[in-house]
C-alpha positions as CSV (number, residue, x, y, z in Angstrom):
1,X,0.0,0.0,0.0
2,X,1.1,3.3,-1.0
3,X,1.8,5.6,2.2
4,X,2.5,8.6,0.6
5,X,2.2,9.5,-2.8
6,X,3.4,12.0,-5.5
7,X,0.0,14.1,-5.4
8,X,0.4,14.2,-1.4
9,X,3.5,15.9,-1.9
10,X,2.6,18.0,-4.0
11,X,-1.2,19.0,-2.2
12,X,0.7,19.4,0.7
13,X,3.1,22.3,-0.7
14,X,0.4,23.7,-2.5
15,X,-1.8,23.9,0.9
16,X,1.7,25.5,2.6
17,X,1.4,28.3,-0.1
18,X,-2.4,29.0,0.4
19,X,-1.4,29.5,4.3
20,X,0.8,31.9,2.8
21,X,-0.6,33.9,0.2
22,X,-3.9,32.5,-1.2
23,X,-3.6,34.7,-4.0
24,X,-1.2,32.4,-5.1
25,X,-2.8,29.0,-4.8
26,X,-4.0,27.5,-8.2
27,X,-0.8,29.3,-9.8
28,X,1.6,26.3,-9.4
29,X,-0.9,24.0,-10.8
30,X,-1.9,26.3,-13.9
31,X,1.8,26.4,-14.5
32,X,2.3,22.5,-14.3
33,X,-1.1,22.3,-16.6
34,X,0.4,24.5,-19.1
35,X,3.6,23.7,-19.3
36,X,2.2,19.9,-19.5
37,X,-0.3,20.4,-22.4
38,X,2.7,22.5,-24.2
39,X,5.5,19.4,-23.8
40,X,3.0,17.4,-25.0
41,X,2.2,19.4,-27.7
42,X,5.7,19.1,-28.6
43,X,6.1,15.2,-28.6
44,X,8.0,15.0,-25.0
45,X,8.2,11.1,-23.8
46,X,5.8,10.5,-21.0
47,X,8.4,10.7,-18.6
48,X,10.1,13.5,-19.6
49,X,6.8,14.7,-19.1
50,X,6.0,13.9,-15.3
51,X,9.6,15.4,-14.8
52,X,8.3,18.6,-16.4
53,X,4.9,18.5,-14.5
54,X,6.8,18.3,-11.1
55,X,9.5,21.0,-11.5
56,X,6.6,23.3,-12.5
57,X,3.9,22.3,-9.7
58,X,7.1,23.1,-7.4
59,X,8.6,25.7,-9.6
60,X,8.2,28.7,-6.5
61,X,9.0,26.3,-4.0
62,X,11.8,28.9,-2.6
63,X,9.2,32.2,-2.8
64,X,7.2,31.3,0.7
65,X,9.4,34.0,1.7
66,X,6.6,37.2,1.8
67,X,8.6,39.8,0.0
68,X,9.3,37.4,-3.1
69,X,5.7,36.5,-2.9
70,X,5.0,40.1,-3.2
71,X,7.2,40.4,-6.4
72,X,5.7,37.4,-7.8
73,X,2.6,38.8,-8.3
74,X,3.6,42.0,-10.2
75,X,5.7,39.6,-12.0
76,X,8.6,41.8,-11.5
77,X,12.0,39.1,-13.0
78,X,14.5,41.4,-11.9
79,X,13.6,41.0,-8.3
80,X,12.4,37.4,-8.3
81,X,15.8,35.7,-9.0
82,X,16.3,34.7,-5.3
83,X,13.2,32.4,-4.9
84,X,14.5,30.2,-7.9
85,X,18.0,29.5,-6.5
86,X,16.4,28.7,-3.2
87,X,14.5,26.4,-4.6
88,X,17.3,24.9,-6.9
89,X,18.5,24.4,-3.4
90,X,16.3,22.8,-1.7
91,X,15.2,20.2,-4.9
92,X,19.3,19.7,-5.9
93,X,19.5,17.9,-2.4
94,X,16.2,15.7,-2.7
95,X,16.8,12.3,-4.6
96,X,13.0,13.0,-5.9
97,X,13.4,16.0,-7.6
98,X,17.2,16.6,-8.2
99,X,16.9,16.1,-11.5
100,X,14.5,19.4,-12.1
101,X,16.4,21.5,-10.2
102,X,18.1,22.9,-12.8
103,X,15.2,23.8,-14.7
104,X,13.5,25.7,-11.5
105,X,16.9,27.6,-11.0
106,X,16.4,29.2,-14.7
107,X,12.8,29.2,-15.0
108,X,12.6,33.3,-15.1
109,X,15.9,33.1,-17.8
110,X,15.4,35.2,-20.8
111,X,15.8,33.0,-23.7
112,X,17.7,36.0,-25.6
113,X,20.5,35.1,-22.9
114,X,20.3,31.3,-23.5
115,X,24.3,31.6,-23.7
116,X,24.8,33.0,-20.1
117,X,24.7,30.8,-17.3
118,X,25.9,30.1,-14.1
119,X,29.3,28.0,-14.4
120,X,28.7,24.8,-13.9
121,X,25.3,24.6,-14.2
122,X,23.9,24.4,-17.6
123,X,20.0,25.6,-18.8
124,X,17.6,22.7,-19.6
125,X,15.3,23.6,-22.3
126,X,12.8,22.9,-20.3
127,X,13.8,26.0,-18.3
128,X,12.5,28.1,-20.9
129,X,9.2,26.0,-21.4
130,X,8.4,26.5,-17.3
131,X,9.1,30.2,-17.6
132,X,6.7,30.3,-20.8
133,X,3.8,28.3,-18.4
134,X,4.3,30.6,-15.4
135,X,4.2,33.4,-17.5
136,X,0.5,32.8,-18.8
137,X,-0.6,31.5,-15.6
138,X,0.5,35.1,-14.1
139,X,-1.4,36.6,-16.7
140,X,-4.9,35.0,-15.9
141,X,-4.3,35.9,-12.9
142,X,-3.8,39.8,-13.5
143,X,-6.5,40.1,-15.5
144,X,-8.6,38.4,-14.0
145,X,-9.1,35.3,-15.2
146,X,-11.2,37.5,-18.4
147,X,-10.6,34.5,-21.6
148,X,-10.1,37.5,-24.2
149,X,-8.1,39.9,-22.6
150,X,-5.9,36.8,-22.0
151,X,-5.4,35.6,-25.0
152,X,-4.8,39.4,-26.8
153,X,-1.9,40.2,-24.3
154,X,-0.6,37.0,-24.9
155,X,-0.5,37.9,-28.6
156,X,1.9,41.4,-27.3
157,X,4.4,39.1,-25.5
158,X,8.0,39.6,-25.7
159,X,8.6,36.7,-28.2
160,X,12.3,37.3,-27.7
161,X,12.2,36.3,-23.9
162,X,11.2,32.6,-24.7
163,X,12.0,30.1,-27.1
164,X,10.1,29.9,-30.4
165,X,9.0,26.2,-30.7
166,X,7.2,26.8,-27.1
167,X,5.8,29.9,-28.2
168,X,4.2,28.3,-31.5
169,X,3.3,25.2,-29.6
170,X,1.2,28.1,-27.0
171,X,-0.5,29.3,-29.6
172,X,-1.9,26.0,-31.6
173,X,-3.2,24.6,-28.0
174,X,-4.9,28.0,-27.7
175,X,-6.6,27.4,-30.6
176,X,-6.8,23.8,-31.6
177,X,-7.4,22.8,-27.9
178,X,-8.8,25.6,-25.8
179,X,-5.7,26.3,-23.6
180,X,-7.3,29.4,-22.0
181,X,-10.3,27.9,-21.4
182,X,-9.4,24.8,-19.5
183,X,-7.3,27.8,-17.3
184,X,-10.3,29.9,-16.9
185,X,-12.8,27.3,-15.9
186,X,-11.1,25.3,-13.9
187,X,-11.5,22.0,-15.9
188,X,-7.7,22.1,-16.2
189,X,-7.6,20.6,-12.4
190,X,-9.2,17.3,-12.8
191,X,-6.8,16.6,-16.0
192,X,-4.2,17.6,-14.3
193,X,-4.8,15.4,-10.9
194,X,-5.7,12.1,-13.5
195,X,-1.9,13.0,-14.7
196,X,-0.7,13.2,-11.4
197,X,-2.2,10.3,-9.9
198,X,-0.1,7.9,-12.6
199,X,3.4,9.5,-11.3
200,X,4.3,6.7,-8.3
201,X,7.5,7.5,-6.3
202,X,9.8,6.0,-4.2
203,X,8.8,5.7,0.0
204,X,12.8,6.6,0.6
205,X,13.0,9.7,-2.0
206,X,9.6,11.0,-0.5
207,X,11.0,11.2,3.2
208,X,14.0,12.8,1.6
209,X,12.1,15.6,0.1
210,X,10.0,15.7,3.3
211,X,12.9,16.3,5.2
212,X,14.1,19.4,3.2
213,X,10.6,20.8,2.8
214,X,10.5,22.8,5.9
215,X,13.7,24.7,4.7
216,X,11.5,26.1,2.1
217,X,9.5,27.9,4.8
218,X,12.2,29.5,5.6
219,X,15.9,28.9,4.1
220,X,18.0,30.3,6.6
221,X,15.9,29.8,10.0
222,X,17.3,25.7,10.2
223,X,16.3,25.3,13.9
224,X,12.6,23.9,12.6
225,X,14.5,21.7,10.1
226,X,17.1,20.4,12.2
227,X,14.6,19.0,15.1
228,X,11.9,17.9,12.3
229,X,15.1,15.2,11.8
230,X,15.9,14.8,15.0
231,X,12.3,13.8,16.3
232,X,11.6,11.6,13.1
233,X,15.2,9.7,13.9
234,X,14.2,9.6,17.4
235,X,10.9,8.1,16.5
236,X,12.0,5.5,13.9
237,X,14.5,4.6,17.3
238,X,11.7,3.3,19.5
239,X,9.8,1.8,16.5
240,X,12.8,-0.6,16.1
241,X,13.2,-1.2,20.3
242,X,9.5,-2.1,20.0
243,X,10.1,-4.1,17.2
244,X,6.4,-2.8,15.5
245,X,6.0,-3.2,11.8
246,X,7.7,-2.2,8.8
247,X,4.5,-0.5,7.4
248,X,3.5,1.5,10.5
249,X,7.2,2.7,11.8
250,X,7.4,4.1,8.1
251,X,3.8,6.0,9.1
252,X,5.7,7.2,12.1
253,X,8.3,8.2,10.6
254,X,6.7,10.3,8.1
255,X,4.3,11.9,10.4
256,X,7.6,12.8,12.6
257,X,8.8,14.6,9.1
258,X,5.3,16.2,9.0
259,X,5.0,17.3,12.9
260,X,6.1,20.7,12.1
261,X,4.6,22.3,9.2
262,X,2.2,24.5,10.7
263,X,5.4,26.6,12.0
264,X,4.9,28.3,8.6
265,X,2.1,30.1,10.2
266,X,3.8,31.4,12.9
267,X,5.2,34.8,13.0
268,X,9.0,34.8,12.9
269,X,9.5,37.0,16.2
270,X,7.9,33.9,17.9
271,X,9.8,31.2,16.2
272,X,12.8,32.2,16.7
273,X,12.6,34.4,20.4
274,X,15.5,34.4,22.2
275,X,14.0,33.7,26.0
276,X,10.9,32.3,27.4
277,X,7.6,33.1,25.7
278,X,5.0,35.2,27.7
279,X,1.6,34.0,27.9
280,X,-0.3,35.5,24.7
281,X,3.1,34.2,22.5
282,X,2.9,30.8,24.1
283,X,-0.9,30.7,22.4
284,X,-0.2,31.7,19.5
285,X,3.0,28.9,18.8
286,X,0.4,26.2,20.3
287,X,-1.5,27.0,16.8
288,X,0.9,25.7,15.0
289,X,-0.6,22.0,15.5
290,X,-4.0,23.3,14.8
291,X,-2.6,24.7,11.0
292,X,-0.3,21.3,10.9
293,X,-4.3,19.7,10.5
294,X,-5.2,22.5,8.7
295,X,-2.6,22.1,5.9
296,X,-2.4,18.2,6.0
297,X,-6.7,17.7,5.6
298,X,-7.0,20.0,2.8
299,X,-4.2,18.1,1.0
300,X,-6.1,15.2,1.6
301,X,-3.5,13.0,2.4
302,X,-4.1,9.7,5.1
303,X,-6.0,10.9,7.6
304,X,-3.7,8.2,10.1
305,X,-1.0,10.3,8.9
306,X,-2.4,13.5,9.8
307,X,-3.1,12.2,13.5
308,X,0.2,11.0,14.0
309,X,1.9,14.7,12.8
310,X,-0.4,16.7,14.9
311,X,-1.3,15.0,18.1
312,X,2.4,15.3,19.4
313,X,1.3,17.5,22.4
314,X,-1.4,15.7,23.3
315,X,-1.1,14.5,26.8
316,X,-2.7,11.1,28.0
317,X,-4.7,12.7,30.9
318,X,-6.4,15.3,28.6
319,X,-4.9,18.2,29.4
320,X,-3.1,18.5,25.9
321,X,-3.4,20.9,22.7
322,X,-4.9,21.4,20.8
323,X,-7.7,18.9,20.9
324,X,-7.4,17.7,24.3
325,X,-7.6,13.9,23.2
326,X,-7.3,11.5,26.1
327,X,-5.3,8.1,26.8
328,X,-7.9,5.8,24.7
329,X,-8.2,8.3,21.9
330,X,-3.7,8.4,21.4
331,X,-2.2,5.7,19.4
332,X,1.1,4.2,19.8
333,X,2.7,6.4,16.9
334,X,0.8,9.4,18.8
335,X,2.9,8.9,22.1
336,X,5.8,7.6,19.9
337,X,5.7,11.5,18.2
338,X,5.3,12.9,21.4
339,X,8.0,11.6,23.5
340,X,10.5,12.3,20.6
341,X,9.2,15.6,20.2
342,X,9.9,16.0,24.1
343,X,13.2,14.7,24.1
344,X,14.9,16.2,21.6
345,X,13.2,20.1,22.2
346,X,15.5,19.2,25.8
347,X,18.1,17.7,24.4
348,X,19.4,20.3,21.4
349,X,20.9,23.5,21.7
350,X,18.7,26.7,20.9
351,X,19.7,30.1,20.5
352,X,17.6,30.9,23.7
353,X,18.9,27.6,25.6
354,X,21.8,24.9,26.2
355,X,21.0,21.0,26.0
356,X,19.6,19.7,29.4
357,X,21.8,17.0,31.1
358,X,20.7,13.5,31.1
359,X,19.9,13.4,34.7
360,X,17.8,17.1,33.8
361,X,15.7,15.2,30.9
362,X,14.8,12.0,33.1
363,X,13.8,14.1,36.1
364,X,11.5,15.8,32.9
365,X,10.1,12.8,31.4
366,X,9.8,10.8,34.8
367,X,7.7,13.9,35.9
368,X,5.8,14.1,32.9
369,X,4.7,10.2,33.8
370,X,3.6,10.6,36.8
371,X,1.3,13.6,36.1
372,X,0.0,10.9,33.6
373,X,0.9,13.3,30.4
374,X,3.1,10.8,28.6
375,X,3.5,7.2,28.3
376,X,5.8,5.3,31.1
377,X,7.1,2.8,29.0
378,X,8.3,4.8,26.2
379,X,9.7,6.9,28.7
380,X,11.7,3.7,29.7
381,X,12.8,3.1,26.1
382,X,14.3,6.5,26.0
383,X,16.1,6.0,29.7
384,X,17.5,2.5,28.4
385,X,19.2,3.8,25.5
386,X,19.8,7.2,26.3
387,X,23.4,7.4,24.9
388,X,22.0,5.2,21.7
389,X,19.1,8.0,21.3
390,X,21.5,11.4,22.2
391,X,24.2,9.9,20.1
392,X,21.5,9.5,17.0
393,X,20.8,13.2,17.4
394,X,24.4,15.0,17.7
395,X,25.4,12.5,14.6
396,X,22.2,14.0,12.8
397,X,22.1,17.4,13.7
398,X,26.0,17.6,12.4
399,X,25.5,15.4,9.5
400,X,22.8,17.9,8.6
401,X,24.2,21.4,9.4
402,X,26.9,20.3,7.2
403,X,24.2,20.4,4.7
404,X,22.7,23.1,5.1
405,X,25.9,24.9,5.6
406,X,26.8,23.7,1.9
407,X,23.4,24.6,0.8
408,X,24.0,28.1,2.3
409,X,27.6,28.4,0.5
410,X,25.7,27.2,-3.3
411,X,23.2,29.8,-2.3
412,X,26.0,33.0,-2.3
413,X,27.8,31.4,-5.3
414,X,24.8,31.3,-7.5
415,X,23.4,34.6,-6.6
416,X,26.8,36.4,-7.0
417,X,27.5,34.2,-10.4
418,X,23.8,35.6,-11.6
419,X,24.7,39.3,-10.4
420,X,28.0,38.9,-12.6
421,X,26.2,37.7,-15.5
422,X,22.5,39.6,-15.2
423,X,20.6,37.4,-14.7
């Protein structure tokens, strides 16, 4: 059975952006549409297709960041360079969709400068295609989704910008196959998902792309990121001390990945305060679980799934957020989430803290069990392998910040190489 599949990923980023800026919702999916009726159009293999169709459903997968948002939507290129290399970034280190990176990096390159590029990195054609699809999707959206005034600015475009063959193949779907149209009333969404649905990925490149999705919230805030890794290592841990199945410890897992996303909704100030939260602050980061549900039930993925990322603070007497569920209501993979959640918030360094010591953390969860808040024999699990468990975290957290630190260092080369070159 299929845990999670390529239209989960993609409802779920697409949910993300809505949180956002719901002004910007449908436009990742009109690009993909377009830019999937256009390579077909021009006789692209099927999979050459589905590669298309994912680098432009994800193609602003770096602009959550407001201010690019913002430029997005005037369609302003000279200021929107920044959101493609961040999300070069981000896909160039997921197994899934490393092979479109390139193609998001140079989705707003002028055609006209097909020769310059970054060194190094070469432009995919299908760069230019992308840019084309984005471009018309902006366009219904500024005027309004209005078929006619549409389809005569199109005919004023800049033909120069993008490459002639997409161009030509634009125009013939406009009028041989009602392009526009399909944009205008919608109908292009259940053609689209039908496509979708037939693209099936791999369980292992899906938790990689789920582990670098929260850095597209926020590229250089990695705190989130780092402990979304920590708490899903944690978590596959005790799966494997309590020997439960292969099937539901990947579940676990993946809700561990998911735990986090409704941080995207919470102001920045908050996130990242150095010092204790006062009273109305502490309210406002316990929504985060509440959009967490939010984004996960309007992507429609499995509702299991969507418990086990969101009832991590949950406590078994009652007295949890956000829903209050009790001890008979918590699953194993619930209190699983929790206690790894737990553990490694007191176990990492934050800018506003140092790592409690072992005997700090015990005292914590032993406390926590006896108040009847969290499970006693996971609590045991954690005690009985304590180095095992802190060992798994220091080992992740600098496997990964040697990551990000790389991803950091690609970032400044790329947007320096594109300053030298104009682009």
């Amino acid at each position: 059975m299929e845990i999670i599949s390529a239209v989960d990923l993609f409802k779920i980023n697409q949910t993300i952006l809505k949180k956002i800026d719901k002004d910007l919702v449908n436009h990742g999916e009109e690009t993909a549409y377009i830019a999937y009726k256009i390579a077909q159009k021009l006789g692209y293999s099927n999979d050459k297709i589905d590669i298309i169709i994912r680098a432009a459903i994800l193609h602003d997968i770096g602009a959550y960041k407001t201010e690019e948002i913002k430029n997005l939507k005037k369609f302003e290129i000279s200021n929107t360079g920044r959101h493609s290399i961040y999300g070069y970034i981000i896909l160039n280190n997921s197994k899934l969709f490393k092979e479109m990176s390139e193609a998001v990096l140079y989705h707003h390159h002028s055609y006209k400068n097909k020769d310059k590029f970054v060194k190094g990195i070469e432009i995919p054609q299908e760069a230019f295609l992308i840019g084309l699809a984005d471009r018309v999707s902006i366009f219904c959206g500024l005027l309004n989704y209005d078929e006619k005034r549409i389809i005569d600015d199109l005919k004023r475009l800049n033909k120069s910008i993008f490459r002639p063959s997409h161009i030509d193949a634009l125009f013939r779907l406009i009028e041989s196959e009602g392009l526009i149209s399909d944009i205008v009333n919608s109908t292009y969404k259940l053609k689209l998902n039908k496509r979708l649905e037939s693209i099936k990925i791999n369980l292992d490149k899906a938790k990689e792309y789920l582990i670098f999705l929260p850095l597209s919230i926020d590229f250089f805030s990695f705190e989130t990121s780092i402990h979304t890794v920590s708490v899903s290592s944690i978590s596959k841990k005790i799966c494997e001390e309590m020997n439960l199945n292969e099937e539901y410890k990947n579940k676990i897992e993946i809700g561990a990945y998911l735990h986090d996303l409704g941080k995207v909704c919470t102001p920045k100030h908050i996130l990242e305060k150095e010092g204790k939260l006062t009273e109305d602050e502490f309210e406002i980061m316990k929504q985060h679980a509440v959009y967490s549900r939010d984004i996960l039930e309007e992507a429609g993925i499995n509702k299991e799934l969507i418990n086990l990322a969101c009832n991590h603070h949950e406590r078994l007497d009652g007295s949890g957020y956000p829903r209050g569920l009790k001890e008979d209501e918590l699953s194993i993979g619930d209190r699983v989430i929790s206690i790894s959640d737990i553990f490694c918030a007191l176990t990492e360094k934050r800018i506003y803290k140092n790592p409690f010591s072992k005997d700090e953390v015990l005292d914590i969860l032993y406390s926590m069990c006896n108040s009847n808040y969290i499970d006693r024999n996971l609590v045991k699990i954690v005690d009985h392998n304590y180095e095992k468990f802190l060992e798994c975290i220091v080992e992740n957290r600098n496997n990964y910040e040697k990551i990000l630190n790389d991803m950091v260092k690609t970032y400044n080369y790329i947007a320096i190489e594109m300053d030298s070159l104009c682009i």
